[in-house]
C-alpha positions as CSV (number, residue, x, y, z in Angstrom):
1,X,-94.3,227.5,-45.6
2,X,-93.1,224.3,-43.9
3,X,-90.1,222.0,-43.6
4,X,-91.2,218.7,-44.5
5,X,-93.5,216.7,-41.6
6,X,-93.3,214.2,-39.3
7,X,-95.4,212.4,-36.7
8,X,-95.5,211.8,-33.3
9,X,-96.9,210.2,-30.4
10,X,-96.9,210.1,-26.8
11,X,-98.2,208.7,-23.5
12,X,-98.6,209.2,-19.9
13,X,-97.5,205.6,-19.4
14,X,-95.4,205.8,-15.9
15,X,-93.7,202.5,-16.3
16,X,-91.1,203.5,-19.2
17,X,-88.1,205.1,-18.8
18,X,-88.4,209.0,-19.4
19,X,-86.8,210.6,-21.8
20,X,-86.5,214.2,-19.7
21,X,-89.1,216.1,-21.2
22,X,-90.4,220.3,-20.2
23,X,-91.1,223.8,-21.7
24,X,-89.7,225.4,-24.5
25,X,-87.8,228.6,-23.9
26,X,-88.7,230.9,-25.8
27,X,-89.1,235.0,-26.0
28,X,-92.9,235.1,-27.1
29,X,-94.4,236.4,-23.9
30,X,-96.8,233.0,-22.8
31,X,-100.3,233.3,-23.7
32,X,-103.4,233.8,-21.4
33,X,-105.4,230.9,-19.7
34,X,-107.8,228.9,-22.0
35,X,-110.9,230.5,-22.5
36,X,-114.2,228.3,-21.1
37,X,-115.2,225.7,-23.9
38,X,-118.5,226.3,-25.4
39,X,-120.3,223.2,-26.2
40,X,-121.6,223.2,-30.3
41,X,-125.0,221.2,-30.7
42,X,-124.7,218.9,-33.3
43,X,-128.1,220.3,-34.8
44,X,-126.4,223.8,-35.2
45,X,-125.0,222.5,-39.0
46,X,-124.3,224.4,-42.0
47,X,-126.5,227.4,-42.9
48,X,-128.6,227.9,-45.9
49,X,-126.3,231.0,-46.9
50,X,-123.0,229.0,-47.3
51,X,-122.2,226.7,-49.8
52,X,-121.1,223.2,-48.2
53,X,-119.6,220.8,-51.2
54,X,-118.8,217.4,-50.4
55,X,-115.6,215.5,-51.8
56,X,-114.4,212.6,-51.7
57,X,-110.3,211.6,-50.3
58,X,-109.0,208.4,-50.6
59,X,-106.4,207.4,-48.3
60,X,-104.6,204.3,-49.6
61,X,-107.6,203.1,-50.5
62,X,-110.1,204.3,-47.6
63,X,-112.7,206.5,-48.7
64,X,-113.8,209.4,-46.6
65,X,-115.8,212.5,-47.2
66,X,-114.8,215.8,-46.8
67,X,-116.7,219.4,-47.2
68,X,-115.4,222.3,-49.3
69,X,-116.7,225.7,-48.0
70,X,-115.5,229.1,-48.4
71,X,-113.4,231.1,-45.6
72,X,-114.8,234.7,-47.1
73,X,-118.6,233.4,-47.0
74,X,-118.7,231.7,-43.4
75,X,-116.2,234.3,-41.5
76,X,-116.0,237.3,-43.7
77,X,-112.3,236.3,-44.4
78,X,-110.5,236.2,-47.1
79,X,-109.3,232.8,-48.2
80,X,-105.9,233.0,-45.5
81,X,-104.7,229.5,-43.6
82,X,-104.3,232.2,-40.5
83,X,-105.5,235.7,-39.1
84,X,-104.0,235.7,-35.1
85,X,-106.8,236.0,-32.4
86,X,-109.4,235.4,-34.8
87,X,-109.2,232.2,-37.0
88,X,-107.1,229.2,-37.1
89,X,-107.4,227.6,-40.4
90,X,-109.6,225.1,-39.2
91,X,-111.4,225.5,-42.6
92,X,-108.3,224.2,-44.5
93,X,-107.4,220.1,-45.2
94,X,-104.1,220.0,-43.7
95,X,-101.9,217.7,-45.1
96,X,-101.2,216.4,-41.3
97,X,-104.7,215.1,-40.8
98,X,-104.4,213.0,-43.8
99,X,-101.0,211.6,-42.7
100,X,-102.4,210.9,-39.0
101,X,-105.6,209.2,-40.3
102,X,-103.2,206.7,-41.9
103,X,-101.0,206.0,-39.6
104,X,-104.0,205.4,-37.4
105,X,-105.3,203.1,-39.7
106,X,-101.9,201.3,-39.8
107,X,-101.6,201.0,-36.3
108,X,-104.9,199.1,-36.3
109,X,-103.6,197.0,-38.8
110,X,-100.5,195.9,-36.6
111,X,-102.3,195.5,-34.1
112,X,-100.6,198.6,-32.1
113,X,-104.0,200.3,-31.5
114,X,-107.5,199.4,-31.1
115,X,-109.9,202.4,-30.9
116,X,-113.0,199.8,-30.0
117,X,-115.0,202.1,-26.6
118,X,-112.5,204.3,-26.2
119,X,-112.5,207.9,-25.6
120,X,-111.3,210.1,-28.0
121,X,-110.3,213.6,-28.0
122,X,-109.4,215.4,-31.1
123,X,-107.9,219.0,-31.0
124,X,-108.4,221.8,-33.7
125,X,-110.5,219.1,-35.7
126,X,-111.0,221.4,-38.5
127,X,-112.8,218.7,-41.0
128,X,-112.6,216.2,-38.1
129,X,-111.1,213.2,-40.4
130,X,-109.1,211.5,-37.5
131,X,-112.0,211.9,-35.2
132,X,-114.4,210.6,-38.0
133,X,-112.2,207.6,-38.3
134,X,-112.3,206.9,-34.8
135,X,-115.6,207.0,-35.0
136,X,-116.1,204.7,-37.7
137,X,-113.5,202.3,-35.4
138,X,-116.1,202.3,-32.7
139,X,-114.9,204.6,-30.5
140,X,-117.1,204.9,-27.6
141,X,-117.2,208.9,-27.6
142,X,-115.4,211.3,-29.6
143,X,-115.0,214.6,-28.7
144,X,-114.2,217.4,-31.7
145,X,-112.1,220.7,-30.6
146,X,-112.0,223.6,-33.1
147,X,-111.1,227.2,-32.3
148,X,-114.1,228.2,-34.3
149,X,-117.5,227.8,-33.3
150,X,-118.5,228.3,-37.4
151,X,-115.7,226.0,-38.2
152,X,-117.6,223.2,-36.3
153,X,-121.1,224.6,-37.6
154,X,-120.2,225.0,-41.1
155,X,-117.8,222.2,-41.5
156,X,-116.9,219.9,-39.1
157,X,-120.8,218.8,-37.9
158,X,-121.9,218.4,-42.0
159,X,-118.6,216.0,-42.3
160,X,-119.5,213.8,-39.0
161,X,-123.1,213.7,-40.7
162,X,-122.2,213.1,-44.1
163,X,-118.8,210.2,-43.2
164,X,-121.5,208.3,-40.9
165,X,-124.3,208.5,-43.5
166,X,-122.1,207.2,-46.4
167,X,-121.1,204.2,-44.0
168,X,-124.5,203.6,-43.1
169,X,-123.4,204.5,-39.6
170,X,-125.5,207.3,-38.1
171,X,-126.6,205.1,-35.4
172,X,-123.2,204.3,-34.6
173,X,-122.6,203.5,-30.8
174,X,-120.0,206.7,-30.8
175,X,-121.1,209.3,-29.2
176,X,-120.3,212.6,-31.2
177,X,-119.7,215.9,-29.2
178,X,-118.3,219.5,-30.7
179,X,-116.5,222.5,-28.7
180,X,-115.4,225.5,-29.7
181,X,-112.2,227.4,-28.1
182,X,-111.1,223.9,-25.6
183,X,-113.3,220.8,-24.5
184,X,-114.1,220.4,-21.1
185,X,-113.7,217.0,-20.4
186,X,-110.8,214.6,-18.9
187,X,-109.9,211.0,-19.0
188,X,-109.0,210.8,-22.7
189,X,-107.5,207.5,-23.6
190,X,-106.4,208.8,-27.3
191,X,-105.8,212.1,-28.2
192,X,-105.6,213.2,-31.9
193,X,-103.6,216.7,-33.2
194,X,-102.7,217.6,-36.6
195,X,-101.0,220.7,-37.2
196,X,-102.0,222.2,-34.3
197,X,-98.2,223.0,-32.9
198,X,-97.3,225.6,-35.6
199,X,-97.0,228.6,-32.7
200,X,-94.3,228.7,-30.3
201,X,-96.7,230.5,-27.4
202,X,-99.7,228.4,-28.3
203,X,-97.7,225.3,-27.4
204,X,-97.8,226.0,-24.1
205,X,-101.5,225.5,-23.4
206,X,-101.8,222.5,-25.8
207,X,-99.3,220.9,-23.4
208,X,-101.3,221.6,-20.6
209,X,-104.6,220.9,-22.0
210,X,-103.2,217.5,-23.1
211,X,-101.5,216.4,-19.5
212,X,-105.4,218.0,-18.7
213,X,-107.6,215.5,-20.7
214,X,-105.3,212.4,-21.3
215,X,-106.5,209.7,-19.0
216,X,-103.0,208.5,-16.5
217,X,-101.2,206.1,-16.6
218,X,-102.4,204.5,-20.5
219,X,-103.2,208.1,-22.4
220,X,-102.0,208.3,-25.9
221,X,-101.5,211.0,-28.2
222,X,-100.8,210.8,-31.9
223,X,-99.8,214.2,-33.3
224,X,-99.0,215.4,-36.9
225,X,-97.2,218.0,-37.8
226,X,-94.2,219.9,-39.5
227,X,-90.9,220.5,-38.2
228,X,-91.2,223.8,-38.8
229,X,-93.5,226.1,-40.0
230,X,-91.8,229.6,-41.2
231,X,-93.5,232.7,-40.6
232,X,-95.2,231.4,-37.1
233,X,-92.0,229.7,-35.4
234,X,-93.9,226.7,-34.1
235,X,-93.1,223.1,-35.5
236,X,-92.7,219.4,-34.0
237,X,-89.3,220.0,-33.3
238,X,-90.1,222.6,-30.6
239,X,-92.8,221.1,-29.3
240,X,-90.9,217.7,-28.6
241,X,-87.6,219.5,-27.1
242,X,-90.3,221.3,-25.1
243,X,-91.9,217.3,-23.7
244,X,-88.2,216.2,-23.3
245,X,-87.4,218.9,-21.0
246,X,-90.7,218.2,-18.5
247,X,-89.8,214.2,-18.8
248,X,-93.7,213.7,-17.8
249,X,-94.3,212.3,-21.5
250,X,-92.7,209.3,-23.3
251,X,-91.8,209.7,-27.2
252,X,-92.9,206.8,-29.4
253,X,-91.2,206.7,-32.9
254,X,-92.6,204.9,-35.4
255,X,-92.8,204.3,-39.6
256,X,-95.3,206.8,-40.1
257,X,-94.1,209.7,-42.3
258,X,-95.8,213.0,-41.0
259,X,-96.5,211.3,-37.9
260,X,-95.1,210.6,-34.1
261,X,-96.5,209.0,-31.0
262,X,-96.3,210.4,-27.5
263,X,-97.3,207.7,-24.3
């Protein structure tokens, strides 16, 4: 269970004042080094043995697709949001990636954002809405990030297909890549999370994968996510105390529920 949401976002903007952000302390012994990335064709979709069901969410009034598979019949699993080590719930919607396509979309709408050739990078993409939007925004290349190589076969490749299909997009200009464990690229100029902070230890290397791949000094990162997530320790508030001790990263906070800015 979770306390309710909220959403953030960041930058690497060096002109702003800092607010003193670094790491968390914490007694969770800190986890190993990334493992390599391992790059996920985008032909390597959805076997014929598991049962991919496509839904439709509407967001306000935007209309995306999204796939309904089950956990048990693509990892052996039963139908859990977590098992350590092994799976992340990437085959879950999580609330926060609805919340964080909307306040992307609102953004647009201000004028705040413009996702037009840029690079995007989104981490543990799970059904990949945020980065599909991006793509439908004309995002010059977007990059998907799962923990689970199935996840991105299964799930995340047949919702890319299926969101650009229904748009009449396939040929979109975006260039659609997918990575299993953590991408191997740099030079992000937005970075995407939703509900990816809900671990104390884990935080730690999403930190420095992000100061990793966001490109310096205009990088932007727009995360979703609870303040807390019982059972697993990990939340937004932890993860921002955690930026405000390093002061490398400069909180944005904005009118999005769910969701917060980091420059």
């Amino acid at each position: 269970m979770a306390t309710s949401a909220s959403f953030q976002l960041f930058s690497s903007s060096g002109d702003k004042p800092s607010l003193g952000l670094g790491f968390l302390e914490s007694s969770d012994p800190p986890l190993p080094p990334p493992t390599p990335s391992i790059e996920v064709p985008s032909s390597e979709y959805v076997s014929s043995s598991a049962k991919y069901i496509v839904e439709p969410v509407n967001l306000d009034g935007l209309t995306l697709l999204k796939g309904r598979v089950s956990t048990k019949e693509i990892l052996g699993l039963p139908n859990s949001d977590l098992v350590p080590g092994i799976y992340e719930g990437g085959l879950k919607l999580w609330e926060g990636s609805l919340d964080l396509v909307k306040a992307l979309r609102s953004e647009i709408q201000n004028g705040h954002l413009s996702l037009t050739g840029k690079r995007v990078l989104e981490l543990g993409c799970g059904h990949g809405l945020p980065g599909i939007f991006a793509c439908l925004k004309g995002a010059a290349e977007v990059q998907f990030q799962d923990f689970n190589a199935e996840v991105l076969r299964c799930l995340t490749i047949p919702n890319v297909n299926a969101n650009l299909l229904e748009k009449s997009q396939l040929d979109t200009a975006s260039e659609a890549r997918f990575f299993a464990e953590h991408g191997q690229a740099t030079g992000y100029d937005v970075i995407l999370m939703a509900e990816t902070i809900f671990s104390i230890s884990a935080q730690r290397n999403l930190y420095g994968l992000i100061k990793k791949c966001m490109i310096h000094p205009h990088g932007v990162v727009y995360m979703a996510g609870k303040k807390h997530y019982f059972g697993v320790g990990g939340g937004t508030r932890q993860f921002l105390s955690m930026l405000e001790k390093e002061g490398k990263l400069i909180l944005y906070s904005f009118d999005h529920v769910n969701v917060t800015g980091i420059y």
